[in-house]
mmCIF file of the C-alpha atoms, coordinates in Angstrom:
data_MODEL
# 
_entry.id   MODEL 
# 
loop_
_atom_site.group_PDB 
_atom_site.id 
_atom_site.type_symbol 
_atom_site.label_atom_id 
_atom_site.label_alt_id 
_atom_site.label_comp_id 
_atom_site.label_asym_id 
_atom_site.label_entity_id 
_atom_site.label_seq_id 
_atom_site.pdbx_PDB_ins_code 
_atom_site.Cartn_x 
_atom_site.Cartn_y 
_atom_site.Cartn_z 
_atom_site.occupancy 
_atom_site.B_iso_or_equiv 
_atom_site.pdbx_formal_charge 
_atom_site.auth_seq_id 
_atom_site.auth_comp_id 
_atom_site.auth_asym_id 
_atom_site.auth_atom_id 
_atom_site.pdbx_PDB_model_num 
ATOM 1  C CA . UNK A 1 1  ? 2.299  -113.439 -104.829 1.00 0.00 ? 1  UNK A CA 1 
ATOM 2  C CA . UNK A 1 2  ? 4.613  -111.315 -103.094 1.00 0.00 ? 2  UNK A CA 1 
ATOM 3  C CA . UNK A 1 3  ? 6.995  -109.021 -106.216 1.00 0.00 ? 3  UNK A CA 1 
ATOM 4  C CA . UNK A 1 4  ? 10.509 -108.828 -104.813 1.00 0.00 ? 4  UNK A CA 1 
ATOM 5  C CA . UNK A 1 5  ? 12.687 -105.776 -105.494 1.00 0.00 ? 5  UNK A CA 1 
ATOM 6  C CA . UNK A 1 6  ? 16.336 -105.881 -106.046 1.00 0.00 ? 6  UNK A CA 1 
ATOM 7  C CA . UNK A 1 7  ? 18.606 -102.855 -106.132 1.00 0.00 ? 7  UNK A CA 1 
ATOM 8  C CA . UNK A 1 8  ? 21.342 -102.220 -108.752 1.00 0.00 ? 8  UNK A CA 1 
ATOM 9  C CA . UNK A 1 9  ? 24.383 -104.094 -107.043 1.00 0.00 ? 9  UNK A CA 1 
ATOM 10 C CA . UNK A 1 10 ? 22.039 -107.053 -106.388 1.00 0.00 ? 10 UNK A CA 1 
ATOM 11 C CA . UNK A 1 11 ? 21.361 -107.179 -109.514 1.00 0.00 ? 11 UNK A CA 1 
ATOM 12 C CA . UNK A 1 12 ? 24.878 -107.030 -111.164 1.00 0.00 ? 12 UNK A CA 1 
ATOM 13 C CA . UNK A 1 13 ? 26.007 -109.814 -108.524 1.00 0.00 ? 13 UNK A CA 1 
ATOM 14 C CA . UNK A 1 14 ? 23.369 -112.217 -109.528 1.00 0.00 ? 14 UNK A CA 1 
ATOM 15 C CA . UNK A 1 15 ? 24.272 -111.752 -113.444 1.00 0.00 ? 15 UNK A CA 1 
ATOM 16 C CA . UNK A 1 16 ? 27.659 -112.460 -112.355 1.00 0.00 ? 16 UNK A CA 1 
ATOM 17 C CA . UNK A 1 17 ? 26.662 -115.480 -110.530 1.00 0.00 ? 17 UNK A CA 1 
ATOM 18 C CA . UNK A 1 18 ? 24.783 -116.630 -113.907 1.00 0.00 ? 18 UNK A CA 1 
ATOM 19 C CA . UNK A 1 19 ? 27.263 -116.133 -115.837 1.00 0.00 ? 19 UNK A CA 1 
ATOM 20 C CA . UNK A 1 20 ? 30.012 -118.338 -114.088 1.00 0.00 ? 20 UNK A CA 1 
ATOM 21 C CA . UNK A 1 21 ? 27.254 -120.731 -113.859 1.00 0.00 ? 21 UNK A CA 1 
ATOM 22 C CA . UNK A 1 22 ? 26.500 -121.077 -117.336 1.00 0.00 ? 22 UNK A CA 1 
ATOM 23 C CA . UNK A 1 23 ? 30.057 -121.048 -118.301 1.00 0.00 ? 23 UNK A CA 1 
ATOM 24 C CA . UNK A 1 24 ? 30.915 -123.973 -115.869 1.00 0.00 ? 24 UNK A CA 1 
ATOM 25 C CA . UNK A 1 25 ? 28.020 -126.110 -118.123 1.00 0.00 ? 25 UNK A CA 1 
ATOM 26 C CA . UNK A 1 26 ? 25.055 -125.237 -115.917 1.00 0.00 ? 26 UNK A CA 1 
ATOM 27 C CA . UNK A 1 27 ? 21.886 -125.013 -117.563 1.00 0.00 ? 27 UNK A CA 1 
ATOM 28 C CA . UNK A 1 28 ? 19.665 -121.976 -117.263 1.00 0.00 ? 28 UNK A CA 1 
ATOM 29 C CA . UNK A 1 29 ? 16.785 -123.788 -115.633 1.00 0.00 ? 29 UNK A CA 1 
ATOM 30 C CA . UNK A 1 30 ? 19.210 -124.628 -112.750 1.00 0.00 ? 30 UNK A CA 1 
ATOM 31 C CA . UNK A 1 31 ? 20.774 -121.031 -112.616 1.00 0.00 ? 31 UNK A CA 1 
ATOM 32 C CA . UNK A 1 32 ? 18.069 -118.892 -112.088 1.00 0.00 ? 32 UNK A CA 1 
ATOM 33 C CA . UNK A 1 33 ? 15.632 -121.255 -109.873 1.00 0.00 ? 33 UNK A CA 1 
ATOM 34 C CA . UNK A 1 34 ? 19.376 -121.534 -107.806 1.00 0.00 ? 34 UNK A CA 1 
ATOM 35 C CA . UNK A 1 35 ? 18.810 -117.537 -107.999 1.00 0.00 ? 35 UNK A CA 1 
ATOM 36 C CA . UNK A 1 36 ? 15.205 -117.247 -107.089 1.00 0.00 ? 36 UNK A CA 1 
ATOM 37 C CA . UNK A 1 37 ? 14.088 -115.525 -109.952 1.00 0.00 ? 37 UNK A CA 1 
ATOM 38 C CA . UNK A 1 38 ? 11.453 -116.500 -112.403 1.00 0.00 ? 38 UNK A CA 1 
ATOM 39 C CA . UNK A 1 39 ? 12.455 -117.727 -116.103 1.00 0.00 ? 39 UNK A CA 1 
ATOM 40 C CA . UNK A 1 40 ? 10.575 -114.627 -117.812 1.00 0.00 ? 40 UNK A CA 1 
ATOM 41 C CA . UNK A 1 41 ? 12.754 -112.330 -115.317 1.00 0.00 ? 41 UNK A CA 1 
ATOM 42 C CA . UNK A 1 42 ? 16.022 -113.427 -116.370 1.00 0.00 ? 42 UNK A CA 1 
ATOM 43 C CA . UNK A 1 43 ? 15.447 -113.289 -120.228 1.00 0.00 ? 43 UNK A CA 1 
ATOM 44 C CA . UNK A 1 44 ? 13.980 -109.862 -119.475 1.00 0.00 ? 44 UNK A CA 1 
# 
């Protein structure tokens, strides 16, 4: 399996995105498989 790297900005965007999302009433399964990014990787 291929580990993907983000930079700092790409980071801070995709938070942002999660955020909005979960305030809207999205759950987090939903948010971060919309994001690409495994469950252990967004609690981390």
């Amino acid at each position: 399996m291929v580990r993907k790297r983000y930079n700092a900005e790409k980071i801070i965007g995709m938070l942002r995105e999660a955020e909005v999302a979960l305030a809207q009433g999205e759950t987090v399964g939903i948010v971060y498989r919309r994001l690409g990014v495994s469950e252990q990787s967004f609690y981390w």
